[in-house]
CHARMM internal coordinates of N, CA and C (Angstrom, degrees):
IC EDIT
DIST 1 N 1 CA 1.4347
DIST 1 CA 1 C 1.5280
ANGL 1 N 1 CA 1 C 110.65
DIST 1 C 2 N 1.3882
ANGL 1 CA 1 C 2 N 109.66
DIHE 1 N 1 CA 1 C 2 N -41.97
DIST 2 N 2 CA 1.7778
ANGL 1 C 2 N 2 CA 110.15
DIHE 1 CA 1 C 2 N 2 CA 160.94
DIST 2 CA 2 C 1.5221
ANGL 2 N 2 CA 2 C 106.59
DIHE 1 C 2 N 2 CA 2 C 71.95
DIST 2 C 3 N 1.9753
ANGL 2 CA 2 C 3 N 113.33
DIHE 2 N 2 CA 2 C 3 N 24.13
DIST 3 N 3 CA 1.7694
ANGL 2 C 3 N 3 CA 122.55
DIHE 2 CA 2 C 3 N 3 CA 173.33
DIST 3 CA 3 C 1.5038
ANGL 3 N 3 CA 3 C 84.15
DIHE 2 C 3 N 3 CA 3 C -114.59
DIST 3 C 4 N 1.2033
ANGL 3 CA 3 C 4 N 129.17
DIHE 3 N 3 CA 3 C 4 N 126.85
DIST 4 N 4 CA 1.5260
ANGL 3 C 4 N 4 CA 150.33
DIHE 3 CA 3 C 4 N 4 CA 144.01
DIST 4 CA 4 C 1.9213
ANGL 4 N 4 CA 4 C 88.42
DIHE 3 C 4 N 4 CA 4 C -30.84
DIST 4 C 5 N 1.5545
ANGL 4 CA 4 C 5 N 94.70
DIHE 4 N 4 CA 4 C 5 N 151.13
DIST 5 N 5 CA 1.9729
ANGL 4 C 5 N 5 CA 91.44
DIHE 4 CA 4 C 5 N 5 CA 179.09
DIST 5 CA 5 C 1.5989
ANGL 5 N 5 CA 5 C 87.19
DIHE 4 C 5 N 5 CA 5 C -162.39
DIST 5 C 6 N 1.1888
ANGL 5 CA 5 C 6 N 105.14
DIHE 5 N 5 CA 5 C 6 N 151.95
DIST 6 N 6 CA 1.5672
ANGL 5 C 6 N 6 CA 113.41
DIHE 5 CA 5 C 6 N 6 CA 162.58
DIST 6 CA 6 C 1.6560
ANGL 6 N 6 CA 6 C 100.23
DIHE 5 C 6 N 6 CA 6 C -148.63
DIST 6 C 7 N 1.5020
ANGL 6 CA 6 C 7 N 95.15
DIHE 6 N 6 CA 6 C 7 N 117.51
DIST 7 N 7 CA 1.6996
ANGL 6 C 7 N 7 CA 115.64
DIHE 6 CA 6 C 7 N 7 CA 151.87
DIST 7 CA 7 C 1.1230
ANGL 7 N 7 CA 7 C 118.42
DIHE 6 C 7 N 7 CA 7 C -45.27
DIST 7 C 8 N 1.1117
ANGL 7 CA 7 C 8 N 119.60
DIHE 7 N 7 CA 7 C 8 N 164.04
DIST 8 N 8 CA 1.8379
ANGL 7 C 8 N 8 CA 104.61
DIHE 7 CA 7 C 8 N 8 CA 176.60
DIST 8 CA 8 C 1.8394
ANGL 8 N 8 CA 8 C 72.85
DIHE 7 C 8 N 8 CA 8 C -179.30
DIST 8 C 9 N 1.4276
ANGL 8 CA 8 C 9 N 93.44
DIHE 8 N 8 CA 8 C 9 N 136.11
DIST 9 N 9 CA 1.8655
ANGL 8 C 9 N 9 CA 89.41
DIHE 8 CA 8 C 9 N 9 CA -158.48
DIST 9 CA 9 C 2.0664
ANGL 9 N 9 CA 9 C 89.55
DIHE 8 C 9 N 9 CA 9 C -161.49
DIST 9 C 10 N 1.0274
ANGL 9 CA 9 C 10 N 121.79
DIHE 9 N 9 CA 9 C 10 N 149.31
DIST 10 N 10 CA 1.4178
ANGL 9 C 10 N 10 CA 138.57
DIHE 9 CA 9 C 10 N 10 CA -172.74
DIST 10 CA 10 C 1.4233
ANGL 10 N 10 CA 10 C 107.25
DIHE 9 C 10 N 10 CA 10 C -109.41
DIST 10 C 11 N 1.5696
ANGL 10 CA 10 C 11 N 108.86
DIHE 10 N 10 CA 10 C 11 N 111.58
DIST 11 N 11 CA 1.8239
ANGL 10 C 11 N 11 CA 87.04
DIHE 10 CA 10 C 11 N 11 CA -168.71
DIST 11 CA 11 C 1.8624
ANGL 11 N 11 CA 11 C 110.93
DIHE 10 C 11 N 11 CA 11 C -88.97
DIST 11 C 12 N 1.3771
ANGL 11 CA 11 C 12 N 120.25
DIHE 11 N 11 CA 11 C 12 N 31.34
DIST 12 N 12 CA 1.6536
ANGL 11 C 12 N 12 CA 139.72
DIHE 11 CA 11 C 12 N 12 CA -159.49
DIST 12 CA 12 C 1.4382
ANGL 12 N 12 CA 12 C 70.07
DIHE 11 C 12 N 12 CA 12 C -138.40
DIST 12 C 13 N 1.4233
ANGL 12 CA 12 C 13 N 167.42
DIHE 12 N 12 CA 12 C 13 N 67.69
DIST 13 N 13 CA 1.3570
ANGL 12 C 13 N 13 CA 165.23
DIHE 12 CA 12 C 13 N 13 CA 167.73
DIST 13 CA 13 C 1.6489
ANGL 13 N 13 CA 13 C 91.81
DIHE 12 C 13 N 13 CA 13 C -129.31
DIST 13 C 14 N 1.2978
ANGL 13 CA 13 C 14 N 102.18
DIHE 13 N 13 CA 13 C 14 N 118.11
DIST 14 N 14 CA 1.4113
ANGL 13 C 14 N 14 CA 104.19
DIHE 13 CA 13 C 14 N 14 CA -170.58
DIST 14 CA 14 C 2.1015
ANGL 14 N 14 CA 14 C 84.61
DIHE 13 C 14 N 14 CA 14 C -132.75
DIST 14 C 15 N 0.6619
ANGL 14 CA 14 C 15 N 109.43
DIHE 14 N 14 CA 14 C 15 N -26.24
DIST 15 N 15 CA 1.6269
ANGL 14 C 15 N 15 CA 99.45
DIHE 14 CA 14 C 15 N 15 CA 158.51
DIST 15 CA 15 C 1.8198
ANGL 15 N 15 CA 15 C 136.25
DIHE 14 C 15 N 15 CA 15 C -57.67
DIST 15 C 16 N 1.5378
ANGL 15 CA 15 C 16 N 82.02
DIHE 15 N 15 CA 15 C 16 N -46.39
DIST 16 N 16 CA 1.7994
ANGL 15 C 16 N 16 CA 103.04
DIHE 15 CA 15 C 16 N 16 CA 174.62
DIST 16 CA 16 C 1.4990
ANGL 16 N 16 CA 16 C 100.13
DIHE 15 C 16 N 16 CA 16 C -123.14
DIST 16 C 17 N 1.2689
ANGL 16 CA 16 C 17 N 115.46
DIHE 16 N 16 CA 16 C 17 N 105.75
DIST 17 N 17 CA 1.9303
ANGL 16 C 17 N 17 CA 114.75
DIHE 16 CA 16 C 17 N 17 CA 164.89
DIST 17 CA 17 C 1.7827
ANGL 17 N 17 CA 17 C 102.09
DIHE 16 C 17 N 17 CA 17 C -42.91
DIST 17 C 18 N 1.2382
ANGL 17 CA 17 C 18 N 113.31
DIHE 17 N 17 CA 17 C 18 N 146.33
DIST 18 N 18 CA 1.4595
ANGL 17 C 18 N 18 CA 116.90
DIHE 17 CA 17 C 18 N 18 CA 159.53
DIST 18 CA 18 C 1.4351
ANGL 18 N 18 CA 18 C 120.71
DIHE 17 C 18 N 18 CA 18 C -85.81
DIST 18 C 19 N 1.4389
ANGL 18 CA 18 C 19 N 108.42
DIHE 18 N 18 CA 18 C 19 N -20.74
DIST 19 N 19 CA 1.6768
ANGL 18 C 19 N 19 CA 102.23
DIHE 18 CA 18 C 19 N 19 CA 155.37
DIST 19 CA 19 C 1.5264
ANGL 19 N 19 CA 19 C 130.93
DIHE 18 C 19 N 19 CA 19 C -58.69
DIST 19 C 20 N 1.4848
ANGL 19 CA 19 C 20 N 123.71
DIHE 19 N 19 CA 19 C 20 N -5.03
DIST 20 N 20 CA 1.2437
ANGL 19 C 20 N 20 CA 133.76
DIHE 19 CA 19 C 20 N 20 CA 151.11
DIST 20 CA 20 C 2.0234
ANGL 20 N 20 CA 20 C 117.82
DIHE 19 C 20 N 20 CA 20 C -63.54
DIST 20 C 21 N 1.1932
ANGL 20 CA 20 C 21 N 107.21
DIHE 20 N 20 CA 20 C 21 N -37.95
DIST 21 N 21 CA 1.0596
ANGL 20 C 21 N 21 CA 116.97
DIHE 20 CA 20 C 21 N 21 CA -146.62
DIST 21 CA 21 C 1.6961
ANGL 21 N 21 CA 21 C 71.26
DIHE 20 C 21 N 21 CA 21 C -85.57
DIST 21 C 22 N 1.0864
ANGL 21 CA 21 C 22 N 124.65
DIHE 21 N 21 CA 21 C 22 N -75.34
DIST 22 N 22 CA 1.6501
ANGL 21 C 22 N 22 CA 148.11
DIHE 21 CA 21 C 22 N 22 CA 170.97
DIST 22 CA 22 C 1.6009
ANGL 22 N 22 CA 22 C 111.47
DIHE 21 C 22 N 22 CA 22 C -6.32
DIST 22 C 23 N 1.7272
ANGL 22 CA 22 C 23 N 90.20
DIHE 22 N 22 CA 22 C 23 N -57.50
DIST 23 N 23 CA 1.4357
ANGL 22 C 23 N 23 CA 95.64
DIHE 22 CA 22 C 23 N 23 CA -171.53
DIST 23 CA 23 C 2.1531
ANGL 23 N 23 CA 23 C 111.75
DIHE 22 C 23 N 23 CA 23 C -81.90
DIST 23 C 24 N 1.5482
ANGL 23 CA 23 C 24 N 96.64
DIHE 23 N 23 CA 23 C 24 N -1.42
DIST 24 N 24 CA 1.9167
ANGL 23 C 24 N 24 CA 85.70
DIHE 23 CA 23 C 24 N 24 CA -169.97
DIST 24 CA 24 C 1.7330
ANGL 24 N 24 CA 24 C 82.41
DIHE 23 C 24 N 24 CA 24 C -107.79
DIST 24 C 25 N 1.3511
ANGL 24 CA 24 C 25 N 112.59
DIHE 24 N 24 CA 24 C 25 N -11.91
DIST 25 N 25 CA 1.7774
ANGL 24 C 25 N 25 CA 96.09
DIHE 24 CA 24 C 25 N 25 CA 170.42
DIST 25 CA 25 C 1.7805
ANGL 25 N 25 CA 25 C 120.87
DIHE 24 C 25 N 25 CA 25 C -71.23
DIST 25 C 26 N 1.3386
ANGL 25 CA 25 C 26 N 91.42
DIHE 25 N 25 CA 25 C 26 N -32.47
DIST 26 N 26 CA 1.4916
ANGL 25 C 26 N 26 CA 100.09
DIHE 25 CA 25 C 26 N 26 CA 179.81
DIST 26 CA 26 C 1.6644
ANGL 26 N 26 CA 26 C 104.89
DIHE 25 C 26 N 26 CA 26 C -72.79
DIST 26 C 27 N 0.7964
ANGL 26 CA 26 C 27 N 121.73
DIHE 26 N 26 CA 26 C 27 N -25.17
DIST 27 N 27 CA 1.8806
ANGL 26 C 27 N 27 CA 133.17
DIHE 26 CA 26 C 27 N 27 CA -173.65
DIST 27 CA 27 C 1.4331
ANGL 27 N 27 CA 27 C 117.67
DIHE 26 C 27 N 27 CA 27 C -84.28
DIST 27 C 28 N 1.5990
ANGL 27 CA 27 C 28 N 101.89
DIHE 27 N 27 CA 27 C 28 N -36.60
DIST 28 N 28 CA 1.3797
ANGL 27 C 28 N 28 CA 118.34
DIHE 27 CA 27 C 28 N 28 CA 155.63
DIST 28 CA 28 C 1.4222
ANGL 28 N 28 CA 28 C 143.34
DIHE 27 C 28 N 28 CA 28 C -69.14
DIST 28 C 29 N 1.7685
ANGL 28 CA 28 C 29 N 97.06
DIHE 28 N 28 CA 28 C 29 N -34.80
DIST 29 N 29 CA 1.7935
ANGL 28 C 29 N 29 CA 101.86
DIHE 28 CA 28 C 29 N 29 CA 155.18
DIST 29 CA 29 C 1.4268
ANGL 29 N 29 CA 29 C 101.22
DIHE 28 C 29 N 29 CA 29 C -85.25
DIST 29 C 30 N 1.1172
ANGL 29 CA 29 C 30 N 149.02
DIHE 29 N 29 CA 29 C 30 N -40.03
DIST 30 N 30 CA 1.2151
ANGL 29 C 30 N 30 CA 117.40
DIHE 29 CA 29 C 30 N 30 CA -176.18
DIST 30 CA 30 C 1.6496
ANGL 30 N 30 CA 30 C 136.50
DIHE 29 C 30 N 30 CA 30 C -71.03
DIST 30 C 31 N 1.6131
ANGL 30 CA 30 C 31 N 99.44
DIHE 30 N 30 CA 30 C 31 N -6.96
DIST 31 N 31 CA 1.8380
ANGL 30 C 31 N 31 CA 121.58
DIHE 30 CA 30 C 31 N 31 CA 149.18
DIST 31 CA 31 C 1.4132
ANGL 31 N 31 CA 31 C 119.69
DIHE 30 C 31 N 31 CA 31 C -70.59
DIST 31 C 32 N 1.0110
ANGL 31 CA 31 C 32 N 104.22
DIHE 31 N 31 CA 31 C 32 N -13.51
DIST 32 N 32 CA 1.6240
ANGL 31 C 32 N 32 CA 91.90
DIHE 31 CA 31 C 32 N 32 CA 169.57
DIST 32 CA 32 C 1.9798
ANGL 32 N 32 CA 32 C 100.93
DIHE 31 C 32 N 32 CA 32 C 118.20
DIST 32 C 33 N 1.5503
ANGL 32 CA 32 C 33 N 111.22
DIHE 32 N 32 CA 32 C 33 N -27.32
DIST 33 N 33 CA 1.5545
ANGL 32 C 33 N 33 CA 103.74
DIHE 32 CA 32 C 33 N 33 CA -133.94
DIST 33 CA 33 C 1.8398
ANGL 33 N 33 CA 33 C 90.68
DIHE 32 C 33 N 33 CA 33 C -83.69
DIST 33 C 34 N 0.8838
ANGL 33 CA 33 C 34 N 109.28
DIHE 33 N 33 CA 33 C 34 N 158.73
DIST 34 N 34 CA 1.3189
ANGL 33 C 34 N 34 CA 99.38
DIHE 33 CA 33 C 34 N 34 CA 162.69
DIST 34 CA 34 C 1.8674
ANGL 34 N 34 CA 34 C 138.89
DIHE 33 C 34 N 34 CA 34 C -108.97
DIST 34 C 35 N 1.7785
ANGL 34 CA 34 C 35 N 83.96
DIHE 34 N 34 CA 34 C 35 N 120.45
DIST 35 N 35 CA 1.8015
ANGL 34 C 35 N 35 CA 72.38
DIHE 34 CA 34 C 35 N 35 CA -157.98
DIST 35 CA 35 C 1.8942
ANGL 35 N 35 CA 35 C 82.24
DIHE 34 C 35 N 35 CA 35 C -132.92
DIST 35 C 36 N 1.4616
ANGL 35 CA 35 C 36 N 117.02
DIHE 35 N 35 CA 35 C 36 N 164.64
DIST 36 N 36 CA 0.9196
ANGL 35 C 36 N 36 CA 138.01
DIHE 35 CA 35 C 36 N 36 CA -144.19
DIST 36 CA 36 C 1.9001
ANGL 36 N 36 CA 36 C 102.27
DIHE 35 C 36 N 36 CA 36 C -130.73
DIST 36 C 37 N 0.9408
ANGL 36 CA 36 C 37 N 111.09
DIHE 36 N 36 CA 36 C 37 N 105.13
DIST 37 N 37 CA 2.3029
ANGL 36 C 37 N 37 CA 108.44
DIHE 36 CA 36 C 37 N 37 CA 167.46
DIST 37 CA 37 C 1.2763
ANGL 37 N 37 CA 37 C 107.85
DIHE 36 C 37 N 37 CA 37 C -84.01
DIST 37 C 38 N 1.2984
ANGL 37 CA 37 C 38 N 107.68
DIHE 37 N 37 CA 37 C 38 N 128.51
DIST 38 N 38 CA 1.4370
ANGL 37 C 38 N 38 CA 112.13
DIHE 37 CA 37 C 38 N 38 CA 159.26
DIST 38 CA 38 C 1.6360
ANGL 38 N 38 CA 38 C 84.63
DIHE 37 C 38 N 38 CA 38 C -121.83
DIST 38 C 39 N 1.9227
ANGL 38 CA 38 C 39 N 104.52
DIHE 38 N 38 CA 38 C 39 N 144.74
DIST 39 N 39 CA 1.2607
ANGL 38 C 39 N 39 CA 118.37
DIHE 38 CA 38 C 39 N 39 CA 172.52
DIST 39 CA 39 C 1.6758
ANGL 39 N 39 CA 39 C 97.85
DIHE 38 C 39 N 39 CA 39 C -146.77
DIST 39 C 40 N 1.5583
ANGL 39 CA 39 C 40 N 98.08
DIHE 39 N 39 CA 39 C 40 N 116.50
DIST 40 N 40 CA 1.2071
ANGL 39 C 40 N 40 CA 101.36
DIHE 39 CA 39 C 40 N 40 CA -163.56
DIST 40 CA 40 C 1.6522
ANGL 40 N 40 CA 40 C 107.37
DIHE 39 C 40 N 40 CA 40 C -100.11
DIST 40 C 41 N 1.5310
ANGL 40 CA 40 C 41 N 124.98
DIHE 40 N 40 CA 40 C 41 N 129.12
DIST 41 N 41 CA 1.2973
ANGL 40 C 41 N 41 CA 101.94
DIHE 40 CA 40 C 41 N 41 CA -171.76
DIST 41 CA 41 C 1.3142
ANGL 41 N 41 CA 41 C 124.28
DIHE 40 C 41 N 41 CA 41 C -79.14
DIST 41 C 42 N 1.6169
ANGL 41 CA 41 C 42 N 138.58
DIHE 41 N 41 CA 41 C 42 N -179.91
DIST 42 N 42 CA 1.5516
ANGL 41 C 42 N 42 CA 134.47
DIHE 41 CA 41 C 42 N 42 CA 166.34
DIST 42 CA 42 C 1.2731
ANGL 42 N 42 CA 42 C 85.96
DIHE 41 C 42 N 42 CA 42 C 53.77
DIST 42 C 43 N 1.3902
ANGL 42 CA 42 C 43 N 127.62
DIHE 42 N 42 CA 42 C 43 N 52.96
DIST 43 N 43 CA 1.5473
ANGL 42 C 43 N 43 CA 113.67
DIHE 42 CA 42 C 43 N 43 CA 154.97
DIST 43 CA 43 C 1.6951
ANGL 43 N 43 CA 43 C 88.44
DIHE 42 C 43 N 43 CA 43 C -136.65
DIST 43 C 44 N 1.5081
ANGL 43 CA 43 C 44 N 108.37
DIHE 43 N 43 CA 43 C 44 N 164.10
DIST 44 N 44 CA 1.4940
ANGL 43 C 44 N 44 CA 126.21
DIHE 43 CA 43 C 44 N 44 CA -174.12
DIST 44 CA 44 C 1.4197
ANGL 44 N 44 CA 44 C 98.89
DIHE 43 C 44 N 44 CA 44 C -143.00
DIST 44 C 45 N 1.7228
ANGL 44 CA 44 C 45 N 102.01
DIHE 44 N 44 CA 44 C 45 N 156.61
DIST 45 N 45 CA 1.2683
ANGL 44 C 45 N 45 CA 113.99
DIHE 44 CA 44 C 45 N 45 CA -157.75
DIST 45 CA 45 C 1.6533
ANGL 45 N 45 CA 45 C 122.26
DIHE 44 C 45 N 45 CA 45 C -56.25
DIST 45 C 46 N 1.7920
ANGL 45 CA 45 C 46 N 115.26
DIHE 45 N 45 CA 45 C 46 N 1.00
DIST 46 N 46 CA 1.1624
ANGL 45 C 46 N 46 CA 83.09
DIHE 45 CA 45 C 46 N 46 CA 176.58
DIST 46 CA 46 C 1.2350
ANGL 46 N 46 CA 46 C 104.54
DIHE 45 C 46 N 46 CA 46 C -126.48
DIST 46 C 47 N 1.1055
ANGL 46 CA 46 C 47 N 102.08
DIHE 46 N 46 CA 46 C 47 N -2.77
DIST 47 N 47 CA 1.6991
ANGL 46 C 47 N 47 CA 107.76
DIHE 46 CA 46 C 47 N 47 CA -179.57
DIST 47 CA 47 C 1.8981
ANGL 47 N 47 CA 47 C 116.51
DIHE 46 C 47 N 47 CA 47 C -68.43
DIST 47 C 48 N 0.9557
ANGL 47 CA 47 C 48 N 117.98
DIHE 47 N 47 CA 47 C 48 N 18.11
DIST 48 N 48 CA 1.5616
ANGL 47 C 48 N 48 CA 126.54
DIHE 47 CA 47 C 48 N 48 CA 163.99
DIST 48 CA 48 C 1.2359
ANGL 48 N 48 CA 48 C 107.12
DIHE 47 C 48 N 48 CA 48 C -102.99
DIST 48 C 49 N 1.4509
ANGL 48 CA 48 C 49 N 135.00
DIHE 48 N 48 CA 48 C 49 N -14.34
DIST 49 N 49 CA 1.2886
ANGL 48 C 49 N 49 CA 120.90
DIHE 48 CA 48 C 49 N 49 CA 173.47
DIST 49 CA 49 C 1.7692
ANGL 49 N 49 CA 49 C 110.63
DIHE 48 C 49 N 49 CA 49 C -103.89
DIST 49 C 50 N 1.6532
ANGL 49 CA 49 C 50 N 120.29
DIHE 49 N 49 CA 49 C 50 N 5.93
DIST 50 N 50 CA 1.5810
ANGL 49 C 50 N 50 CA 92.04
DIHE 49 CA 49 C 50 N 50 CA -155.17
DIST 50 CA 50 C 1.9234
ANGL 50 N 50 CA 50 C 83.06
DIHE 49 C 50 N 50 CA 50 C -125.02
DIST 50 C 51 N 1.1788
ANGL 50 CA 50 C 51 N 101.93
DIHE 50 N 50 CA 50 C 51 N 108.27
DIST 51 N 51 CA 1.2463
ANGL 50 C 51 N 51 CA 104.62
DIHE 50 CA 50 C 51 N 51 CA -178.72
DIST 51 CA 51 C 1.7671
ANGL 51 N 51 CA 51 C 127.17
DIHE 50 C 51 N 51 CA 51 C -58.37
DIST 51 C 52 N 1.0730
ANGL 51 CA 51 C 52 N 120.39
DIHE 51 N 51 CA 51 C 52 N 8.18
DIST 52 N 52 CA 1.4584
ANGL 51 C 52 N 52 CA 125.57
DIHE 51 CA 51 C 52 N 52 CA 144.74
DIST 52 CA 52 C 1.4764
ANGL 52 N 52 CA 52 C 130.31
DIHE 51 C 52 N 52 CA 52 C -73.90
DIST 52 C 53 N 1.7266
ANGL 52 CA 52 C 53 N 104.81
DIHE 52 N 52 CA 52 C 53 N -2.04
DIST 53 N 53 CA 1.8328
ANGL 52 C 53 N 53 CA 110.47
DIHE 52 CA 52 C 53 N 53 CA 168.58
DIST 53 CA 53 C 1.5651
ANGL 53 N 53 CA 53 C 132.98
DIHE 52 C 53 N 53 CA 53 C -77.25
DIST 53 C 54 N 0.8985
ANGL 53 CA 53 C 54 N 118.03
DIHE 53 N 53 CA 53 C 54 N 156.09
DIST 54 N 54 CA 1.1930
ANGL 53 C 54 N 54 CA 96.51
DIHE 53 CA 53 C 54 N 54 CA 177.94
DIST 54 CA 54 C 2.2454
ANGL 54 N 54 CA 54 C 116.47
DIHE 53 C 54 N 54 CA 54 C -83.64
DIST 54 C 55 N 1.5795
ANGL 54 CA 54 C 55 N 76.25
DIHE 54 N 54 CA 54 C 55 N -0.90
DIST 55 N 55 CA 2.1036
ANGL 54 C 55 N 55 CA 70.17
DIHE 54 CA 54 C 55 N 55 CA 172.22
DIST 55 CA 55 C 1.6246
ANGL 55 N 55 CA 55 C 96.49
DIHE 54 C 55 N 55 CA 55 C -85.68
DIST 55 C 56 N 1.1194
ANGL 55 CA 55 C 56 N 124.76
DIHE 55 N 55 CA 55 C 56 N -19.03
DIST 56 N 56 CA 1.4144
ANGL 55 C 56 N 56 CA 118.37
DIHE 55 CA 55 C 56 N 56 CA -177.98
DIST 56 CA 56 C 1.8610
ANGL 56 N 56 CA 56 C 120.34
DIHE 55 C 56 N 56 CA 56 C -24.77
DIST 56 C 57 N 1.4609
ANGL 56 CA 56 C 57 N 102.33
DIHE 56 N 56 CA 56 C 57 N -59.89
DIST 57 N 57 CA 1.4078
ANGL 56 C 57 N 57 CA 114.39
DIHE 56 CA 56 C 57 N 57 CA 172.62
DIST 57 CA 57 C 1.3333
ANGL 57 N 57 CA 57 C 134.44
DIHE 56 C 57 N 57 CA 57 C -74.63
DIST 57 C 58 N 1.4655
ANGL 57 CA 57 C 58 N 99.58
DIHE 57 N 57 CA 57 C 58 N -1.78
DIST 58 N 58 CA 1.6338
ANGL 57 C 58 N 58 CA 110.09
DIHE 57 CA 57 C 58 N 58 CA 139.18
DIST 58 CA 58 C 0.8086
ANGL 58 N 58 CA 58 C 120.15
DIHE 57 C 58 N 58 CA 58 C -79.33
DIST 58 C 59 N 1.2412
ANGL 58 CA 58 C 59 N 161.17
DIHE 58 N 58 CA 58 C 59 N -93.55
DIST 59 N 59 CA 1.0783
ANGL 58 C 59 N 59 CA 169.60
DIHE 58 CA 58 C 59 N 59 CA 91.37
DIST 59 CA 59 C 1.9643
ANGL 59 N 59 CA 59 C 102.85
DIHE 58 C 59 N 59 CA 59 C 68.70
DIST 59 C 60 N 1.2014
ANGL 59 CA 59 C 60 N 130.43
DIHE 59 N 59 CA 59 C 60 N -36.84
DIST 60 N 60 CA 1.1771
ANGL 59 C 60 N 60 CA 134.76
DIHE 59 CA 59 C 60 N 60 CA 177.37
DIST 60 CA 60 C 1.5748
ANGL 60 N 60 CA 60 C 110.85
DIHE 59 C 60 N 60 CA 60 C -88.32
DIST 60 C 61 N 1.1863
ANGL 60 CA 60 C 61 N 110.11
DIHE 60 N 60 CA 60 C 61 N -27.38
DIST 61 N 61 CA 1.4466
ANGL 60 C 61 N 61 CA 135.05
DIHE 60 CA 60 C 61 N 61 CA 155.12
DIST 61 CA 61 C 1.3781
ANGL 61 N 61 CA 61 C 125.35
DIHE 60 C 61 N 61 CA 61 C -42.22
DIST 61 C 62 N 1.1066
ANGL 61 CA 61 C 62 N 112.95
DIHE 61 N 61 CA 61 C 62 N -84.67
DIST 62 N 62 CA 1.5165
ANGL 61 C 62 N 62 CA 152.68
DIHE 61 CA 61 C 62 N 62 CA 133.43
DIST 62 CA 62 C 1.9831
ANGL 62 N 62 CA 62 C 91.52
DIHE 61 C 62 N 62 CA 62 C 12.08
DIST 62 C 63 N 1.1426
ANGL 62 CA 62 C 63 N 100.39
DIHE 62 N 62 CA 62 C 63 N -84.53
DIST 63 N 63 CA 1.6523
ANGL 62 C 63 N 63 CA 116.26
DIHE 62 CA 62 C 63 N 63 CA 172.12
DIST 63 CA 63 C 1.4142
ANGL 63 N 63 CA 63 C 125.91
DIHE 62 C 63 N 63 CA 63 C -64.56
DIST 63 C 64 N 1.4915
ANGL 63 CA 63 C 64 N 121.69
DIHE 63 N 63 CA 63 C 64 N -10.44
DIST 64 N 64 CA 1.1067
ANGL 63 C 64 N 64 CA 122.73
DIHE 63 CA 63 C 64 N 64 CA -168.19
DIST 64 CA 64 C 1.6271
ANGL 64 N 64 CA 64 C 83.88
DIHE 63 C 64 N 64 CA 64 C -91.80
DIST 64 C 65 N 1.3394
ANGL 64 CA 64 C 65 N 120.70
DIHE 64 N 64 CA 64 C 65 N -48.24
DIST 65 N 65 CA 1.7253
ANGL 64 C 65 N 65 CA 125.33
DIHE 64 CA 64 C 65 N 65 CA -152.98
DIST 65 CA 65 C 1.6617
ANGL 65 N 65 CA 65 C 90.81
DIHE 64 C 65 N 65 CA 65 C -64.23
DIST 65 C 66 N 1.3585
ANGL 65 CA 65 C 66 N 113.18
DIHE 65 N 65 CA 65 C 66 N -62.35
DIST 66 N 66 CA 1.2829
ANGL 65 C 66 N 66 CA 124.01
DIHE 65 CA 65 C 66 N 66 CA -170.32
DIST 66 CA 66 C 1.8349
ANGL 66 N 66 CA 66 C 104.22
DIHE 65 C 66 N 66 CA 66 C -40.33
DIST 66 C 67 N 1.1608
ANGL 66 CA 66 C 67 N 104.42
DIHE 66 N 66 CA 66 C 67 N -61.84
DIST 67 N 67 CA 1.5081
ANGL 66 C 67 N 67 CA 104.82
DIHE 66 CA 66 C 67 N 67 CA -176.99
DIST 67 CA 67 C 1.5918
ANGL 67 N 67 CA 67 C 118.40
DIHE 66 C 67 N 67 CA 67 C -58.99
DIST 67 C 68 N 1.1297
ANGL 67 CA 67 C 68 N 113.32
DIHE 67 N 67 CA 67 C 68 N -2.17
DIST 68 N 68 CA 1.7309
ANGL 67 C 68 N 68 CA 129.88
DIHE 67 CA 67 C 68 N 68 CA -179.33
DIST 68 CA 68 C 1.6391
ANGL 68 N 68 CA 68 C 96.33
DIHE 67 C 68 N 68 CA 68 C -94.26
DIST 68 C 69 N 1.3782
ANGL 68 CA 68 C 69 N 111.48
DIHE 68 N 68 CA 68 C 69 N -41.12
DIST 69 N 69 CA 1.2241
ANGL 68 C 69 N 69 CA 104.44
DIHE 68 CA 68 C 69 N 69 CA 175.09
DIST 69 CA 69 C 1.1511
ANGL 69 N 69 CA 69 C 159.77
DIHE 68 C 69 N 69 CA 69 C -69.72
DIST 69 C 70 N 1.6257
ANGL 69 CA 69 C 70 N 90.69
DIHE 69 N 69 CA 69 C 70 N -21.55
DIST 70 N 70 CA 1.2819
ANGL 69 C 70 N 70 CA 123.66
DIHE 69 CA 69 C 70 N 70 CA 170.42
DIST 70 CA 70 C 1.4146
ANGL 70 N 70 CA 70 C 121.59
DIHE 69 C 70 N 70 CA 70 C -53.18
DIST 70 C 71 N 1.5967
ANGL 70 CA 70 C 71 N 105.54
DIHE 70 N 70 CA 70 C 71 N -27.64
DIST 71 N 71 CA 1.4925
ANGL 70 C 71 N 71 CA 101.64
DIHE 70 CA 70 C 71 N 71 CA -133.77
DIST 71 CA 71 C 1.7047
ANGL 71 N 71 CA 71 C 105.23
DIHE 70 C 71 N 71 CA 71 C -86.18
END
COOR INIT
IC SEED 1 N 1 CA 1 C
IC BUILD
């Protein structure tokens, strides 16, 4: 696919299993593409998106490194 990607996944995610997330990272390094899991623990599925959490600053993290990396 040759798009940089980062998972970013709640392993208390009882909406989305993280063995989804798990199983297209492993499918994805073995395509070649390069993509990156973060699985953050004691986090649940929605608390990675609502920036009053405390996984928030992972997750903002998470994107800050990546975007350093790019460059």
């Amino acid at each position: 696919m040759n798009v940089e990607q980062i998972l970013i996944h709640g392993k208390l995610d009882r909406h989305v299993p993280v063995d989804l997330n798990v199983d297209y990272h492993r499918r994805a390094i073995e395509q070649g593409d390069k993509v990156r899991l973060v699985v953050l623990p004691e986090v649940e599925h929605f608390m990675i998106i609502e920036p009053s959490s405390s996984a928030w600053k992972a997750v903002t993290d998470s994107l800050e490194t990546s975007k350093g990396s790019s460059r």
